[in-house]
N, C-alpha and C positions, 0 to 999 in steps of 0.2 A: 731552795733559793732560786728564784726566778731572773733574769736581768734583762730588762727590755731598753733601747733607745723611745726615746720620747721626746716630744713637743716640736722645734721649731728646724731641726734635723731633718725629720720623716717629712713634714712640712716640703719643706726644700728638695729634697731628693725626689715627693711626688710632683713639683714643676718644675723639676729639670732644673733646678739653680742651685748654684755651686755650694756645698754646704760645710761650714765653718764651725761654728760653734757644737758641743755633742753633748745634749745630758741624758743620762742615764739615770732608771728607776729600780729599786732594788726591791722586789716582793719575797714574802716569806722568810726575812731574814732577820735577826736582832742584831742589836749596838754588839752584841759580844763577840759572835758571828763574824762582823765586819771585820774588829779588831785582830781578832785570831785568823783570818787572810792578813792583815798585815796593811789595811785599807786603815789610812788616818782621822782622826774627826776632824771637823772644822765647819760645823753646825753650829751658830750660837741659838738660834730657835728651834730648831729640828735637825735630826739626824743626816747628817751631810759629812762624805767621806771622798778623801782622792785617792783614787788608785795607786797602789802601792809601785807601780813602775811607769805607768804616762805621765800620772797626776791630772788625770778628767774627774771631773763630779760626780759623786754617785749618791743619790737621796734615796732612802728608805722611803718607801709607799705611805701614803700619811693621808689623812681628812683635816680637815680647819674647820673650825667654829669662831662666827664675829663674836666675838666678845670686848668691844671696845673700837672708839671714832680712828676712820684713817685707814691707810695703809696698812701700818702695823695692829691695827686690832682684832688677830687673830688668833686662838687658843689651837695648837698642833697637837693633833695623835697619830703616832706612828708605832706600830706592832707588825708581826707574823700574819693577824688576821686580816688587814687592810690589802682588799683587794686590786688588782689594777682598775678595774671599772671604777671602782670607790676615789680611788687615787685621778685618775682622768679627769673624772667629773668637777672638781676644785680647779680645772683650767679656764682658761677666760674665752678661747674663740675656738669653735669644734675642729679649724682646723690646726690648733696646737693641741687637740686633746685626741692623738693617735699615736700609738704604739709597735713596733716589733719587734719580732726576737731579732735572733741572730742569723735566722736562714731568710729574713727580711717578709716573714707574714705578718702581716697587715693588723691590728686589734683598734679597731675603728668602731667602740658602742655611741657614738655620738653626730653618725654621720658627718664627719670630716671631710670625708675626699667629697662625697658628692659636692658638698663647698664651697671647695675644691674647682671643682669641674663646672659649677654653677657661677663661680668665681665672685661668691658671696661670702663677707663677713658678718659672722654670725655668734651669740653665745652659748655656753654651750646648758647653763641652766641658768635660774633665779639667782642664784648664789652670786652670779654677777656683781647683782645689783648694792652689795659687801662691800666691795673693793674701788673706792676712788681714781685708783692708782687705772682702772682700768679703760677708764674713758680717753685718758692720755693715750695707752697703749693702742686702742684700735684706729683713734683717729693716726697714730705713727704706722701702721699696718695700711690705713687706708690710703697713705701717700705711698707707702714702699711697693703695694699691690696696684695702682690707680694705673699703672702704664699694661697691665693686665686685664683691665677691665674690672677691678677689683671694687664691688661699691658694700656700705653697710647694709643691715639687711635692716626691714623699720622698725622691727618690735625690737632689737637691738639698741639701735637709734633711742627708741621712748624712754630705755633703763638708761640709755646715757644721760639723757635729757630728766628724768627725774634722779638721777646722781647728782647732775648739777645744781635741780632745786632744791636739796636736801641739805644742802650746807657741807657735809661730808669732804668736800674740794678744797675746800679753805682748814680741811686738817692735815693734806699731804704737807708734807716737808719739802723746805726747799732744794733740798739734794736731789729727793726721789724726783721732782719735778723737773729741775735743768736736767736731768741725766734723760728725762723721756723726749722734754723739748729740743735736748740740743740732738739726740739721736735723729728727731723727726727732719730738722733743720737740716739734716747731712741727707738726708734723700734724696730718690729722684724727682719729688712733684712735692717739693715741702708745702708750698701752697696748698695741699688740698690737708695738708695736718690743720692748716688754720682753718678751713671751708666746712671740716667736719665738728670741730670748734665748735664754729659759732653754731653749725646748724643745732648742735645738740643743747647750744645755750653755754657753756663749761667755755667761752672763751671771754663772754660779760662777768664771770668767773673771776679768770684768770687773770684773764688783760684786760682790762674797761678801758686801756686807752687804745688798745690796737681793734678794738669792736666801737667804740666810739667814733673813729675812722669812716664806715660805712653809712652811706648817705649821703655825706658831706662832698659835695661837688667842689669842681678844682675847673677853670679856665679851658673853655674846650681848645684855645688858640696852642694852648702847651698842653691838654692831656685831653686828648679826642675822647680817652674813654670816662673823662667826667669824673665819675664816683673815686673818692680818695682810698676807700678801702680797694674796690676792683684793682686801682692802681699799685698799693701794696703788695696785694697777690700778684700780679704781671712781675716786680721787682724783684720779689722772693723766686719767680720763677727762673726769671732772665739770671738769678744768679746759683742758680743749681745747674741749667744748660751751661751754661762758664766754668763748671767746675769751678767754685769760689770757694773758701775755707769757711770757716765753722762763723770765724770773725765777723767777717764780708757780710752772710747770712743774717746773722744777729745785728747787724747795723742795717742791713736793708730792711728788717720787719721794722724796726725802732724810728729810721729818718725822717718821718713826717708826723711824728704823733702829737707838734703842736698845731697842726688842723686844725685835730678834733676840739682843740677848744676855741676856736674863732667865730665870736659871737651869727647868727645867722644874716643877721641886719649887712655883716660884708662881705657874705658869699657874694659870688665864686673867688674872691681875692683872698691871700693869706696873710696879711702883712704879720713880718717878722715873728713867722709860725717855727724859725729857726731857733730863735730865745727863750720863746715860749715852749716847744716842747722838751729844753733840756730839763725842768724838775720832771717830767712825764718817764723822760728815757729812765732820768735817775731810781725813780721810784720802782719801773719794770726791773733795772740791774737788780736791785738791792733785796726786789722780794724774793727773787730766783735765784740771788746770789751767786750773780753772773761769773767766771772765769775774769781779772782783772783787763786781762788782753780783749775780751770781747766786751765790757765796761768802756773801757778807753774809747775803742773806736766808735760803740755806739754813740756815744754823745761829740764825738770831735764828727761824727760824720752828716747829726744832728745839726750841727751848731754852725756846720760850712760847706752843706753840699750844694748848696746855693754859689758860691765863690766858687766852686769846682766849675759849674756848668757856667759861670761867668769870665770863666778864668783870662781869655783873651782879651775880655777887655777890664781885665783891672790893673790899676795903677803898681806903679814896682814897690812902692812903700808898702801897699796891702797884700800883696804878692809875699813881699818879705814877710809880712808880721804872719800869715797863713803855715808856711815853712818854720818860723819859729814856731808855732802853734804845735806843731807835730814833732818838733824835735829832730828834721830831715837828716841833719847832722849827724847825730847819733842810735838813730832808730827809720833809718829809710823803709825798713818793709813795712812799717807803720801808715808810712806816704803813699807805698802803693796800693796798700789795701782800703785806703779812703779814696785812691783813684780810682779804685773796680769798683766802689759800691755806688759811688758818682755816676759811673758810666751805665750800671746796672738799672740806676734809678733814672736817667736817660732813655734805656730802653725798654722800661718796662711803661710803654703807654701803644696804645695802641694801633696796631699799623707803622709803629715806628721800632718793631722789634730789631729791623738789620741796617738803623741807622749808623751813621759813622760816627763818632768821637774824637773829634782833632784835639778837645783839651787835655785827651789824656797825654799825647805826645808834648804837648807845650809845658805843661805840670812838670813834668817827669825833665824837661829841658833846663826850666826853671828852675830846680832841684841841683841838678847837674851844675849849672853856672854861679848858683850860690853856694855849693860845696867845696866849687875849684877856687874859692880865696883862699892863699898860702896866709898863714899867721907868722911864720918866722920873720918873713919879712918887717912885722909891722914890730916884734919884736927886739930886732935888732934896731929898731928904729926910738927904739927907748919905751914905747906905749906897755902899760902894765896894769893892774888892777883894772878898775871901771874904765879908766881910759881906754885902756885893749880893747874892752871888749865895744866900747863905741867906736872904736876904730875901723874892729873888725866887721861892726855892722854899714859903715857907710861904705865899706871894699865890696860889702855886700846887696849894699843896694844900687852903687854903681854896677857892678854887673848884670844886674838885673834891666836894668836901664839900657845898658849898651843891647844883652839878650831880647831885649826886646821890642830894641830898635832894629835890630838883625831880622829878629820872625817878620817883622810889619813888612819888611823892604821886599 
């Protein structure tokens, strides 16, 4: 029995970044083997065992055969005689497919480091071209690596790009798919997880409303850089430099995807591309089967991030009805995180990365001044059922009024 670390460990340790996650390959060993150390199973397709006192993963060495559309359509063999080389070779990018023992020698049959050092993403065979799941994965490699100089390499690229045509995309699951997108999303250069998207074709795939985007001009007086897609990526980007949450992110790719359906006849204008792309948002939620928190925000941010960037000059009635829209009341972090993907989507146009944002401080004021109406008061005052609560809406839109006779002065 052999025990080597492998894939994205060894990865990390050759460039110097902090290494987190650790799996381990077990050769020359059987299920029984394992057991009798005292090592647990918890393999439903393959021999996968935790350590009897950290509780790390330990896979027995194994080969795959496609036998079936997807992700999942894979047939596993794992024995004694399955070599590390054998076991390597079923990885997806050469530099996840290196190995060492335990005095940290190197078993690199796939030219990994060089890579590495070439700071190329690369596959590591044909067998690639199997796996659906793995076009997601390199284009999320190709953002996590992109502040490294990290690009695809082409013949790589062609098997993504004939993955895409292949139909095989439209068999992932939508689990497997939000767990790759939203990982991509939390990077440092999400933008370039969509860039390598599209370039491969898997994003006319995926998203037809956020590739739809591309092309499509927008007002050069508000968005110097024109193109509605280029302006998405600036968005996505401005909101990973902001360290923005997972939310933030998924609402910024989603905010404008009723563009893409604005007949050409009214370029460069959008009129009420706010309305229009809430069935678009809805439909990306629902095939990825969004987190509900990232759901919400993307369509409230859809549907009003217009009124965000207008916010100074809207009346206190629309002011209130915005605030009730979110639930300010009872769900404030809601409100700030439609404030940052506003702000975000302000500055992702170009040349205007390190503009300022005064609406976010008036929102947030806004907020502030229609939370501070007391109800006891109005309580005491006899108002109950519907009446209360129109009671408590006109306390609240008197403050809004007075607030906002205050900012103007």
């Amino acid at each position: 029995m052999q025990i080597y670390k492998v894939g994205g460990a060894v990865r990390d340790r050759l460039l110097g970044k902090p290494v987190t996650d650790i799996d381990w390959v077990v050769v020359g060993a059987t299920t029984e083997e394992m057991l009798a150390k005292g090592y647990r199973p918890v393999g439903a397709d393959f021999p996968v065992f935790l350590h009897p006192k950290n509780g790390e993963e330990y896979a027995l060495a194994r080969t795959e055969r496609k036998s079936g559309r997807g992700y999942g359509g894979f047939t596993f063999h794992a024995s004694p005689e399955v070599t590390l080389e054998e076991d390597l070779i079923r990885r997806d990018l050469t530099i996840n497919a290196m190995a060492e023992d335990d005095q940290q020698n190197l078993t690199d049959p796939y030219h990994g480091q060089r890579d590495l050092e070439a700071r190329v993403l690369r596959h590591v065979s044909p067998a690639f071209a199997e796996d659906p799941l793995r076009v997601l994965r390199v284009a999320r490699f190709a953002a996590r690596y992109a502040e490294l100089g990290f690009t695809v390499a082409p013949e790589t690229l062609a098997l993504m790009r004939q993955l895409s045509e292949s139909g095989e995309l439209e068999a992932l699951t939508a689990e497997r798919s939000w767990k790759e997108i939203s990982r991509a999303l939390l990077e440092d250069q999400p933008q370039v997880f969509i860039e390598v998207l599209r370039e491969c074709g898997a994003l006319k795939v995926l998203m037809p409303e956020v590739d739809a985007l591309f092309g499509v001009p927008q007002p050069e007086a508000h968005h110097p850089e024109i193109d509605t897609g280029v302006h998405t990526l600036s968005v996505l980007e401005q909101s990973s430099q902001h360290k923005q949450p997972l939310t933030v992110r998924w609402a910024c790719l989603l905010h404008d995807l009723g563009k893409g359906l604005t007949p050409k006849e009214d370029w460069p204008r959008h009129i009420a591309h706010e309305h229009t792309g809430l069935k678009l948002i809805k439909a990306v939620n629902e095939r990825f089967k969004a987190p509900k928190d990232c759901q919400e925000l993307a369509l409230l941010v859809g549907q009003y991030h217009t009124h965000g960037h207008r916010a100074l000059e809207l009346k206190p009635s629309t002011l209130l009805e915005l605030l009730q829209s979110f639930d300010v009341y009872r769900r404030p972090q809601r409100f700030e995180e439609f404030i940052a993907a506003c702000e975000m989507d302000a500055r992702g146009r170009k040349g205007l990365e390190q503009r300022s944002y005064p609406q976010a401080d008036y929102l947030r004021g806004a907020a502030t001044a229609a939370r501070s109406v007391a109800v006891q008061p109005l309580l005491e005052k006899g108002f109950k059922g519907l009446e209360l609560g129109e009671a408590i809406k006109r306390e609240r839109l008197k403050a809004l009024k007075a607030y906002k006779e205050a900012a103007s002065a």
